[in-house]
N, C-alpha and C positions, 0 to 999 in steps of 0.2 A: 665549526659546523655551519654556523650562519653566513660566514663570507662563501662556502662552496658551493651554499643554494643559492646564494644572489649572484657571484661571480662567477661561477662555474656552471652549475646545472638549471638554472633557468635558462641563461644564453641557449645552453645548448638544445631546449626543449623546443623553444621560441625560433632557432633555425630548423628546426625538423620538423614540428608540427602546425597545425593550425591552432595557436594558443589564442588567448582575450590576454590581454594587458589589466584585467582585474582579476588579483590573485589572493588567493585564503590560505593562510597559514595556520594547520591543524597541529597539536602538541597535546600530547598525556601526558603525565608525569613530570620527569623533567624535560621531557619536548614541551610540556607546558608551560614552565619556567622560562624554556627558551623561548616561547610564542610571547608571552609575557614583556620578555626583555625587547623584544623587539617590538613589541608594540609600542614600547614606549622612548625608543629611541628617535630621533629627529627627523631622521631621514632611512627609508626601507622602500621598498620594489612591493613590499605587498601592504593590501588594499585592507584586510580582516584580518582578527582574528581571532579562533579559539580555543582557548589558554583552559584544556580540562583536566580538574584535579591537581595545578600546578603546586610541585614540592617547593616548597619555600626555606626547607629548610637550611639553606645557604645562602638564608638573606633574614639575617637579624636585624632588627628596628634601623638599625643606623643604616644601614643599605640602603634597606627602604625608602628613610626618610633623605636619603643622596639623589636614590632614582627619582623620586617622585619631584625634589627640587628642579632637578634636571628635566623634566618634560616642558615642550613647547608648546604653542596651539597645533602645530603640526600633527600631534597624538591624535588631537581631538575631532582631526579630517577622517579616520577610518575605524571599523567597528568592533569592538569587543565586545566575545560572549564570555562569560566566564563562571565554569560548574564547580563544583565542589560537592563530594561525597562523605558518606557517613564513616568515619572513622575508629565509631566504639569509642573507647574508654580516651582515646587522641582527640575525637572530633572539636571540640570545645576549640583547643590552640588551632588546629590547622584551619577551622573553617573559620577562627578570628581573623587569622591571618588574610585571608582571600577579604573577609567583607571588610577590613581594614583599607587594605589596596583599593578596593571597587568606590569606597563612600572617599576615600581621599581623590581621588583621580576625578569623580563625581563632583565635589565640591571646588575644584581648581580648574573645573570647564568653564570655559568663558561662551559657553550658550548650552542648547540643549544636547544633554551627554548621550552618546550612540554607542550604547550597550547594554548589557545584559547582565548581573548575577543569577544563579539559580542554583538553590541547592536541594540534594536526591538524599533523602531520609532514607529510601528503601536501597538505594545501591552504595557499595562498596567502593575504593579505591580500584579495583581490578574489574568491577562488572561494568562502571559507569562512561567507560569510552562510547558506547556506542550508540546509546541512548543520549548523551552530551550532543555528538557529531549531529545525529537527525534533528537534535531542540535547538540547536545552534545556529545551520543554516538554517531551518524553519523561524528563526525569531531573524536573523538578516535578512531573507528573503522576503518577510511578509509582504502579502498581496499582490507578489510579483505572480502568481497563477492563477488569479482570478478567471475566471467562466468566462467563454465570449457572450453566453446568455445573461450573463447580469452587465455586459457593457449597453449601455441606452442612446450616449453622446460620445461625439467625440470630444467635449470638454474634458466628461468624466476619465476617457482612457487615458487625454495626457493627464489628468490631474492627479491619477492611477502613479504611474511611472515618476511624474517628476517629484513629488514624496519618494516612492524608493530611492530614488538618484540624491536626493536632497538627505535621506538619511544616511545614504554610505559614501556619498562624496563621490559619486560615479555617475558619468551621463548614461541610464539605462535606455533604450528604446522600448518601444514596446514589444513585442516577439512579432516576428514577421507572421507563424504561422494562426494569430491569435488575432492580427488585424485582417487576416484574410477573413478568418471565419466571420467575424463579426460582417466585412464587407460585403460576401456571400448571401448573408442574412438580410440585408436591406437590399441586397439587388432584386430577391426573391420577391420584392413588395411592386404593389401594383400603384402605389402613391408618390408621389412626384419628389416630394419631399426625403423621402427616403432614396429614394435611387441617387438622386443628388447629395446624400449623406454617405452612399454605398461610393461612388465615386469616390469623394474625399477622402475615405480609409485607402481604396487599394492607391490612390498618388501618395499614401502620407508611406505605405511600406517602398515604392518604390524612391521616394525622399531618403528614408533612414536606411534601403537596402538596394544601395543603387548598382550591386552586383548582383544581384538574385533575379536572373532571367526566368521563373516564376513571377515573382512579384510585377513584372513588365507582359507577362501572358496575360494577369489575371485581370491588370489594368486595358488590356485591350477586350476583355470580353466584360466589362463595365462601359466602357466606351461603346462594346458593337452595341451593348443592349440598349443603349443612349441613344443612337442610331447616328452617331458621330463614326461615319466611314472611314472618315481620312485619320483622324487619330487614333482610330482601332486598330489600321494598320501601321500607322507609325510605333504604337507601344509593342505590335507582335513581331516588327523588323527589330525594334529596340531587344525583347528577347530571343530573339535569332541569332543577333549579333554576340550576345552572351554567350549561347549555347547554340552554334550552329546545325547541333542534330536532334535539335527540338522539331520533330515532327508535327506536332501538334499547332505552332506558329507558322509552320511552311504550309499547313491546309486552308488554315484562317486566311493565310495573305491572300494566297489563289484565289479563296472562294470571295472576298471581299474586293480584291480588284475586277472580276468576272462580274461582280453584280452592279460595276459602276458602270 
């Protein structure tokens, strides 16, 4: 099963679609076990993952204490979330089992360990998939949605992003659409200091998103408002070139060369 998604059915995804090369491996049950097992193998294609309600029941002490020998620092580059459910009159052994795995795997990190246990008193083995899936990414992704109203600096945005990247061992940027707004929001200002902060953001998405003929529109209308002519029209040819049926860059160039 695990060589057809890494050999097989990712290739295939990764030619067909527009994929990220950061990938999450979701598992109930025994998909849990197997998210599990891979997680703590040497070497995998994927970046996360989480292992809910995983059966262990084909992995008696000695397994365990086999796999667990066998883990590298390489485990400890990507992120485990890992739930567990109430089991009734079973709960005791099964949910030993999970905090077993989570405090040894914990204690054998050679820095800070990038995961999760969490366990649901109120759900079941069969109800807790789904409420796992939303707490799971929501504890990897933290703070990756932050407001553009509570970004102040641009220290604070990268300081934002490279924490996430630092906890999941992945260079995140920061979202293109989340540096416009904030850049939007300082162009709006009549202080010097700020417009000059408003700049900064919209060069830092066309740095990280040097495809996104948006990201090169919006830099030229930070520039016009700068009253930097010539590089207002360099970044709206810059998104032209992107997206030749940007109308919006074809009026800007007109009206900016007409008023030289």
């Amino acid at each position: 099963m695990f060589k057809f998604l890494e050999e097989e059915l990712i290739p295939e995804l990764d030619a067909n679609y527009r994929t990220d090369s950061y990938r999450i491996l979701f598992g109930h049950s025994l998909g849990g076990l197997l998210a599990t097992h891979a997680y703590m193998k040497e070497k995998t294609l994927f970046n996360a993952f989480i292992a809910v309600d995983p059966s262990f029941g084909t992995w008696d002490a000695e397994t365990l204490d086999q796999k667990l020998e066998a883990v590298t620092d390489q485990t400890y580059q990507r992120y485990l979330y890992l739930a567990t459910a109430n089991w009734g009159k079973r709960n005791i052994r099964n949910r030993d089992r999970h905090v077993r795995l989570y405090e040894s795997l914990h204690s054998k990190s050679p820095g800070e360990f990038p995961a999760k246990l969490e366990y649901f008193e109120h759900e079941n083995h069969g109800s807790v998939p789904p409420i796992a899936f939303y707490q799971g990414i929501s504890s990897m992704f933290e703070g990756y949605g932050i407001s553009y109203r509570d970004i102040e600096s641009m220290d604070q945005l990268l300081l934002q992003y490279q924490l996430i990247s630092h906890r999941l061992s992945y260079d995140f940027h920061p979202p293109e659409y989340l540096v416009n707004r904030v850049g939007y929001g300082f162009l709006q200002s009549k202080n010097p200091e700020e417009l000059a902060m408003a700049l900064e953001f919209f060069l830092l998405n066309t740095q990280n998103y040097p495809e996104s003929y948006n990201a090169f529109d919006s830099l030229g209308e930070a520039y016009e408002t700068l009253g930097d002519t010539e590089k207002a029209i360099e970044s709206y040819q810059q998104s032209l070139n992107l997206y030749p049926a940007h109308e919006h860059a074809k009026k800007k160039i007109e009206i900016l060369r007409a008023s030289k």
